[in-house]
Every structure is written in structure tokens, then in C-alpha cells.
N, C-alpha and C positions, 0 to 999 in steps of 0.2 A: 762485023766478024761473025762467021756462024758457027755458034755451041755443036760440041759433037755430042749427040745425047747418049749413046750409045756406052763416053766417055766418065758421064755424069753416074749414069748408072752402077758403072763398075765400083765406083769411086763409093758411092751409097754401102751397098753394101760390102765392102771392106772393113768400113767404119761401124756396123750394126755387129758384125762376129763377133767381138770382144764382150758387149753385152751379154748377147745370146749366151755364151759359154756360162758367165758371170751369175748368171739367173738359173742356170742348170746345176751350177756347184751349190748354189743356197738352198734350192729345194731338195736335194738330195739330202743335204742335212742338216736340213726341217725335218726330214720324214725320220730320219735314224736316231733322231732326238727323242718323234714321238712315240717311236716301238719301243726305245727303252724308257719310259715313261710307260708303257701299258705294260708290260712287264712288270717294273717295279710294284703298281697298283694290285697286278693278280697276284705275286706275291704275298701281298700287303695282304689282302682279301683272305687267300688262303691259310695265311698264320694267325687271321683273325678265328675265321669258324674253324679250322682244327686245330690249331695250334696254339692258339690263343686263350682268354680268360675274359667271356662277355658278362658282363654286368647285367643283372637284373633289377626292372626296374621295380621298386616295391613303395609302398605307402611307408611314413615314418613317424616315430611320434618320441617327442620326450617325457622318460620321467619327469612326475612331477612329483614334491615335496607334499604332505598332508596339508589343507586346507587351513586347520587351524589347530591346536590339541585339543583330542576327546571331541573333534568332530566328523573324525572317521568311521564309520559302519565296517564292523564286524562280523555282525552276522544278520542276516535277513530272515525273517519268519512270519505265517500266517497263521492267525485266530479269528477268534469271534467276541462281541461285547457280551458280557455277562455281567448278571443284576448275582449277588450274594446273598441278598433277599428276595426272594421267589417266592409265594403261596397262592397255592390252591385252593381257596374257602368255602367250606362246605357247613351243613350243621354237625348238629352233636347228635341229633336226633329224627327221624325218619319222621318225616312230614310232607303235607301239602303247602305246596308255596300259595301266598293271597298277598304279597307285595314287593317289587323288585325295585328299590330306591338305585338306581344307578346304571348309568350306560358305559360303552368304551372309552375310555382316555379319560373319565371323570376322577379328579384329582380326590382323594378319602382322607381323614381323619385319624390317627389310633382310634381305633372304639366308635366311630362311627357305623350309624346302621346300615348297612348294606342290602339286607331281605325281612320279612316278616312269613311267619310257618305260619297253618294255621291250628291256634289256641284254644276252641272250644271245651274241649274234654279235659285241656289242663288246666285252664281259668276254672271250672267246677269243679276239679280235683281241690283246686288249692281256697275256693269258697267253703267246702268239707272240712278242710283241713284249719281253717278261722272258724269254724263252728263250733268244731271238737276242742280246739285250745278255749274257746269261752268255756264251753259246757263245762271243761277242766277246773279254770280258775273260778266258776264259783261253788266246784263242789270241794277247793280249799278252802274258799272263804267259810264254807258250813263247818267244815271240820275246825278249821282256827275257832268258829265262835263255840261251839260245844267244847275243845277241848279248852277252852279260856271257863266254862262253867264249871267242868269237871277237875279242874286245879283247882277253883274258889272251893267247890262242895268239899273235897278233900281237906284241904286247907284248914276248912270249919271244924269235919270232923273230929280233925288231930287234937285241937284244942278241946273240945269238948270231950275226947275221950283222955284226955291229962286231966280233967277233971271227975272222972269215972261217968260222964252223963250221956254217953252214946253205947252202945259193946261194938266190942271187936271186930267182929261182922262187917258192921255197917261202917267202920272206917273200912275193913280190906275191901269190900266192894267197891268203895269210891276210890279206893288205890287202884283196882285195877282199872276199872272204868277210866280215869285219867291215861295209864298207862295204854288201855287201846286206845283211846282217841289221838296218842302220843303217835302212835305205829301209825294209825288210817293218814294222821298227816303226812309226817312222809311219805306214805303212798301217793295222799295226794298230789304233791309237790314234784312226784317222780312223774307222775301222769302229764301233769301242768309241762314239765321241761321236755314229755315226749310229745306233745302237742305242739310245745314250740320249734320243737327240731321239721316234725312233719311239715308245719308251715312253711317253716326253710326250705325243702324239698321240693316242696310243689311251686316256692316261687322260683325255685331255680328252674324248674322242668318251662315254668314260665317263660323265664329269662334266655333258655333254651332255643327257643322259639325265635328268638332275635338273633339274628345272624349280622354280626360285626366285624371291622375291618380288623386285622392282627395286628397293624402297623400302618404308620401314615404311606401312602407310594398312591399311584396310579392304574386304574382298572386296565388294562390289556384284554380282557377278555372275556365278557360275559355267557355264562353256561346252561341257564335259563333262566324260565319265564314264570307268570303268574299260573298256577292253573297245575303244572308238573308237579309230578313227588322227587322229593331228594334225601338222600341217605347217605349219613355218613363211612357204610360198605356197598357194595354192589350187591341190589337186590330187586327182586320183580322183573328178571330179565332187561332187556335194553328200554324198558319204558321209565327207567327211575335212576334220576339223575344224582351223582357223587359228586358233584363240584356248584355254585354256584358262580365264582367268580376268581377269577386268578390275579393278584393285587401285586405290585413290584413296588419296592424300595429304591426308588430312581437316583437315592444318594450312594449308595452302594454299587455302581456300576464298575467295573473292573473290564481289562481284556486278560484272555486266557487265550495261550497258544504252545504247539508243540513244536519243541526245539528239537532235530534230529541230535541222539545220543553223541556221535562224535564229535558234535560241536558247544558241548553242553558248558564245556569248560570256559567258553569265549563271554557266557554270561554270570553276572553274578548280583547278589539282593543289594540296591543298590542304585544301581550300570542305570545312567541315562540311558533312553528310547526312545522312538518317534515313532508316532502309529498315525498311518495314513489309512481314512475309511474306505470303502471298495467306492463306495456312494457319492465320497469327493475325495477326488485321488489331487485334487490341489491343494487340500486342505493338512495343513501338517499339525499334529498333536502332542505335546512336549509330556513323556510319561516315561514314569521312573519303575526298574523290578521291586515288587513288593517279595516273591519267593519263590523260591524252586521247591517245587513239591517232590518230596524225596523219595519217588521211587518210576518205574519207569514202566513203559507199554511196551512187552513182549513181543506185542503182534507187530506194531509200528515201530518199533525203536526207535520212541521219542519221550521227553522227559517235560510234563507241563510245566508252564512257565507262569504265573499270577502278574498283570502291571497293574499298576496305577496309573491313572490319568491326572495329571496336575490340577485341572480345570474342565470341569462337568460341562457338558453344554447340552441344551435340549434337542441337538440333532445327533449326539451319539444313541442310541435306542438299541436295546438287546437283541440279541442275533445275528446284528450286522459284521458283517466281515470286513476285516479288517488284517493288512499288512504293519510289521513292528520292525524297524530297522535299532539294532543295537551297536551304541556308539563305546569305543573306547574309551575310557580316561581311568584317571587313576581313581582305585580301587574296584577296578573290573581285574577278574581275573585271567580273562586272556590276554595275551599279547597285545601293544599297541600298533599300529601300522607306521610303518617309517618313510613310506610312500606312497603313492598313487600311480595308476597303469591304465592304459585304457581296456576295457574288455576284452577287444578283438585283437588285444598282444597276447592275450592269454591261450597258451595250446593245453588243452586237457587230454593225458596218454594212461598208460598202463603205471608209467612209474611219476606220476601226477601231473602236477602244474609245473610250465617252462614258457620260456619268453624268451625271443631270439635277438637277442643283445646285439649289435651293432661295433666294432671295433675297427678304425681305418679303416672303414669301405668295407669290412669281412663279418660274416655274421657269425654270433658263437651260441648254441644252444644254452640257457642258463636254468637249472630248476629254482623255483619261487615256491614260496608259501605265501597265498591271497587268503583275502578273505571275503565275504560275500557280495556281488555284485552289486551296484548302489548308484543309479543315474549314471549308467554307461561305464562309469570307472570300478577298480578292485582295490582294495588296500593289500599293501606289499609287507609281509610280515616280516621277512629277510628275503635276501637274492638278487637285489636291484638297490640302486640310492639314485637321489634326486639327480639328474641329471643327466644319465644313460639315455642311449638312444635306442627305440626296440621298434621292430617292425610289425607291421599292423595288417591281421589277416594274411598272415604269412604263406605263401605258396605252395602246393604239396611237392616233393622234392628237393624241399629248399635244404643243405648241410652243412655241416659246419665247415668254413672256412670261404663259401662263396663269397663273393663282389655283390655289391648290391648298390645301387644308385637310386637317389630320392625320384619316386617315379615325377616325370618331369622338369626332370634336372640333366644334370651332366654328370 
């Protein structure tokens, strides 16, 4: 039987129409699906950037509670060590030096000798001066024995004139004769005591000569040598030296530093402190206010501060610089801190310290009372509690009631 092809064909395509239509109604709307779907998206987009409320992304931090009590820093300051014993040792008396016992950092004595001047002309002053006190005491000795004859002669007299075998005469002569030999002694004796004072004198002018430490401490600084003149004022122009050696009291060492006056009230005599040297800034020092010196520097408006160092160590040394963190606790007078903040929450303006507080995703500008920065963090005097969430390095712009999202978050 022969197929009609022509038959087959018609037959084919009859059967594909139903498809074809089928497949043209589905993409049609495929597509009208996806225009109102880009629609919806510009929409979307649009009432985002103008109509909308986008989130900024910002750093965040929480308050934090104070570390421990009384060991928040209050207020931060910079000084210098200082010795309370200090001198200058010079003589008493204008001389040539001919011995220097001692070099820098050599540890002294109280009363220890330090220099020797030179003593020729006072050593022979004061050999004069032992000459004359002999010469003295044996011209009492002469006098004591003459007036010890001239009482016995008297003595004689009297009785021999009760018996009428002398005259009158020659008792009043030996009365008087007694009576000066009586005066020449005391003379003497005045003489003898100013012979002894001389001596005194000239062995101090001796004594003089010795140049001695004032107090036990350590040389820092020697001033000269053998060979120079030194004087206890400035004299002979620049060739004549006023100081031999300058001696410190290394038990006496203290730090002194200037508190600006508006913060003076945050410390008080007493107030733990921590003084860290420039020289070892890891090294921390546990010292206590000794006094507020009660009156203040006009020029600086600041009010010095006296510490104490709990514990001397032979690498604090005077003049080193040194920072003093002063901690709260009770019986300081300022305020304690009721929390901790990090620095870079803190905005400093015209109407002071604020911190941009955090509330359900909205930020709210807060004023704060801090106190001095201290290892990145501030103590929180009021304004903020443990807890709170505040932005960190806050963005110029930023106002109250924005959105703000922890940056890399959601």
C-alpha cells in the first residue's frame, strides 16, 4: 500500500499548533511577571535613597562598669622628682683649694670631709695664738705667787701691829701692796681667758679650712678642683669659684607636679597615685599626696602638688620627668567615676564632653562629666551607666535620632 506523504505532513503539523500557541501564552507571561517585578524593585530602591531611613554603619562599644573601687584615674598630671634636700657646699671662707676628697655619685657621710683650703697663714695665726695663752698663764702664775707673799706679809703685819711693834705705815703699805697684787690677778686671769678665746678662734678659722659634707646624700656634682680659689660670695670675677660640690639627700626624694587649677578639687592629701618615670613608662610607682601647696601660679593656673613615693628605688634620680595618674577612692575629694568609656566615644565641644548614646538602633546625643584619660579609657562622673551602648569615633554629621548599625553587621 503506498503512504501519501504529502498526507502525513498535513497531519504533522496539525498536531504541533496546539503546542506552539501553548508556549507563546507562557512566555508572555513570564515576561509581564518580570516587569512587575522590576517595577516593584525601582520602587523599592527609590523609597530607599529618598524616602527612606539608611543606616549608618559606625564602630560600637559598651559601657563598661569601673575596674575595681579607687582604681580609676581622675585626673592625670606631669612633674619632676625632686630631692627636699638639696645643697650647694661651698666654704666659709675665701681660700685656695690643695685637696678634693671626692668625685660624682660618691656616696658622703654627715661631717665627712669633702675639700681641704689652704691653712698656712691660719695654722701660724693660731701657733700665735698658743703662744700668747702660755705667755698669759704664766704671768698668772707670777701674780698668784707674789700676791700668796703679799697676804702672808700683811697677815704678819696685823699681828705685830696689835702688838704695837710695827707702825701703821708699814701695815697700810702691805695692805695695799696685797690689794694690787689682788686687781693684777684678775687682770691676769682676764688676759688668760682672752687668750683662750683667741685660740678658739683661730682654731676655728682652722676648722674653716675643712670643707664638710652638710648631711649624709650623694655627690651629683662636683665644682672644682685642686689648685682654684673659692669663696663663699662671688669674687675675683669668673676665676673664683662659689660652690665646691652640690650633695643631695637621696632619702628625701619626692615628685612635685602642677595640677591645672580647675581640676585641683579632683585631688586631695592623702588620694592614692601612680607615677610612671618618662625613663620607664612600664614601670609603675605606687605614691601617695603628701600636700597641696596653698597658693597658685598666676601665669600657669596651676596649683603644686607634693607626692610621696611609697618605695625609694635607686633609679628614681632628681629631675626626671615623670607622669602622676590620681586615682579615686574614698577620702579623695573629687568625685568617683561610676563608669568607664573608651576615649574615642568621647566628643569635646563648646558646651563640653558628650557621648552619642545608642538607643534601638537611634543615636541620642548625651553630655558626660569624664575625667582624665588613662590607657585609652575616661572615667564617667555622671551621664552614662554600665551598660549603655555609645559610638566610637563618631562621624561628622552624625544627629540626634539617626539609625546606626554596628559597622559590619546588619
Amino acid at each position: 500500500m503506498t503512504l501519501d506523504k504529502e498526507a502525513l505532513a498535513t497531519l504533522s503539523k496539525d498536531a504541533e499548533a496546539p503546542v506552539a500557541r501553548y508556549r507563546t501564552r507562557a512566555t508572555a507571561k513570564h515576561r509581564r511577571w518580570l516587569m512587575v517585578g522590576a517595577v516593584v524593585v525601582l520602587l523599592a530602591t527609590g523609597w530607599f535613597f529618598l524616602g527612606g531611613s539608611r543606616p549608618l554603619e559606625v564602630s560600637l562599644a559598651t559601657v563598661q562598669p569601673p575596674a575595681e573601687p579607687g582604681a580609676t584615674a581622675v585626673l592625670n598630671a606631669s612633674g619632676y622628682v625632686v630631692a627636699r634636700r638639696l645643697a650647694t657646699v661651698s666654704s666659709k671662707v675665701t681660700g685656695r683649694i690643695v685637696d678634693v676628697a671626692f668625685e660624682e655619685g660618691s656616696r658622703v657621710e654627715d661631717g665627712q670631709v669633702l675639700a681641704r683650703l689652704d691653712d698656712a697663714t691660719a695654722r701660724a695665726a693660731h701657733e700665735v695664738a698658743l703662744r700668747q695663752r702660755d705667755a698669759a698663764r704664766t704671768g698668772l702664775k707670777e701674780v698668784e705667787v707674789r700676791l700668796a707673799e703679799a697676804v702672808r706679809e700683811r697677815d704678819r703685819l696685823r699681828s705685830l701691829r696689835d702688838s704695837n711693834l710695827v707702825s701703821a705705815s708699814a701695815l697700810d703699805a702691805a695692805e695695799a701692796e696685797a690689794s694690787a697684787l689682788a686687781a693684777r690677778l684678775a687682770s691676769a686671769r682676764a688676759e688668760v681667758a682672752v687668750a683662750d678665746s683667741t685660740v678658739r678662734v683661730r682654731a676655728q678659722e682652722l676648722d674653716d679650712l675643712v670643707v664638710r659634707a652638710p648631711f649624709a646624700g650623694v655627690i651629683i656634682s662636683k665644682d672644682a678642683q685642686p689648685g682654684e680659689m673659692v669663696s663663699p660670695i662671688s669674687a675675683g670675677g669668673g676665676f673664683t669659684r662659689t660652690g665646691i660640690a652640690t650633695v643631695v639627700d637621696m632619702a628625701s626624694r619626692e615628685i612635685e607636679v602642677d595640677v591645672n587649677e580647675a581640676y585641683i578639687n579632683r585631688v586631695g592629701e592623702g588620694q592614692r597615685a601612680e607615677a610612671i618615670l618618662d625613663a620607664y613608662p612600664d614601670w609603675r610607682i605606687p605614691s601617695r599626696v603628701i600636700a597641696i601647696v596653698p597658693t597658685a601660679d598666676r601665669q600657669k593656673a596651676t596649683v603644686r602638688v607634693r607626692i610621696a613615693i611609697d618605695e625609694l628605688d635607686p633609679r628614681i634620680l632628681p629631675d626626671m620627668g615623670v607622669k602622676v595618674r590620681f586615682f579615686d577612692e574614698p577620702g579623695a575629694e573629687g568625685a568617683p567615676a561610676i563608669a568607664r568609656v573608651p576615649s574615642g566615644a568621647v566628643v569635646e565641644g563648646e558646651g563640653g564632653a558628650a557621648v552619642w548614646r545608642v538607643d534601638d538602633g537611634r543615636v541620642k546625643r548625651v553630655a558626660v562629666s569624664v575625667a582624665e584619660e588613662a590607657e585609652g579609657a575616661r572615667g564617667v562622673l555622671d551621664g552614662l551607666a554600665p551598660g549603655d551602648v555609645v559610638v566610637l569615633e563618631p562621624p561628622a554629621g552624625l544627629a540626634d535620632g539617626d539609625r546606626v548599625v554596628a559597622r559590619g553587621g546588619t
